[in-house]
Steps between C-alpha positions, in 0.01 A plus 500: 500500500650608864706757593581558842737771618730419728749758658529704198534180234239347325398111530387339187337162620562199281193529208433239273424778223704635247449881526565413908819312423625793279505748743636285701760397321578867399474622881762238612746538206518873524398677789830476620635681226228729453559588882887527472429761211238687664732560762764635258252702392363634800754482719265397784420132608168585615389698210643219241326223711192691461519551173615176404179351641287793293644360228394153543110574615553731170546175244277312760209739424560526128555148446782514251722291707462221230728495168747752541788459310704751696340487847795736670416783238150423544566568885754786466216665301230461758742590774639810343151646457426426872866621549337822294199529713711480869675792414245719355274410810820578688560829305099662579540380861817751547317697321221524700698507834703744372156737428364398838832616696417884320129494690418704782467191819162633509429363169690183493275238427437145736707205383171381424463759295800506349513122383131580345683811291830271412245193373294811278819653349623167451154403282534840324851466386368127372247673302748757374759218393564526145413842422735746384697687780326877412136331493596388860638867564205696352251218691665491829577898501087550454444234760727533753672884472151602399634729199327626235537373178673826351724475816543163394602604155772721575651242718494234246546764232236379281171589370216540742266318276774191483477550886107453500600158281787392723238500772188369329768163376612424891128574638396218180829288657383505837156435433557195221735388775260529814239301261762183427566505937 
């Protein structure tokens, strides 16, 4: 199977196999749409273009492009969870420029630097994903604000000994999820 990207769209070649001619077949009938409602969605061309191609290397990769009944939910589905992912991404990259505008200049890291520290808080709010918000809280506040877990306790007005779990179930999530990388 070929794909070959080509100013932002993706080329399916002619294939003489089924799973090939699915895709294909799905890709021509509805990235149009799936574009046009990206771009409600987004209400940015470039973004929804973007996206819109995500989506299709998405169902390329997992190779369900073959018997779907409903192949526009099917797409709306993959798309809203990239559509999910965008904004979140967007959301820790404001929030990161946002911390970096409070530094000292003498502090301020390299852009270098400071991809390297978006790609790692990117990865750790991956391997957060799914956990309750306050086992994020109690995690990041020991990680990042550096405060102790009684500290921790009276901000999240708990228990410390639930704090000492909260911490020990995202330090099992990141490390269960560093193992399936």
């Amino acid at each position: 199977m070929r794909f070959i990207l080509i100013t932002g769209q993706l080329a399916v070649s002619k294939l003489s196999s089924s799973p090939g001619n699915a895709l294909q077949a799905l890709y021509l009938n509805h990235h149009g749409w799936l574009n046009g409602w990206l771009r409600k969605k987004m209400g940015n061309h470039a973004d929804a273009a973007d996206l819109a191609q995500d989506t299709f290397i998405r169902v390329m990769l997992s190779g369900d492009s073959e018997h779907l009944r409903e192949p526009r939910a099917f797409l709306t589905t993959v798309a809203s969870g990239l559509v999910s992912n965008f904004y979140r991404r967007k959301k820790l990259e404001q929030a990161y420029e946002e911390a970096l505008l409070h530094m000292p200049a003498d502090y301020t890291p390299s852009p270098e630097a400071r991809a390297l520290v978006l790609e790692t808080l990117l990865e750790i709010d991956a391997l957060l994903d799914g956990l309750p918000l306050q086992v994020r809280q109690a995690f990041l506040y020991s990680q990042l604000d550096g405060m102790s877990q009684a500290e921790i306790a009276a901000e999240l007005k708990v228990s410390v000994s639930t704090v000492k779990r909260y911490i020990v179930r995202a330090i099992q999530q990141c490390c269960f999820g560093l193992e399936s990388a």
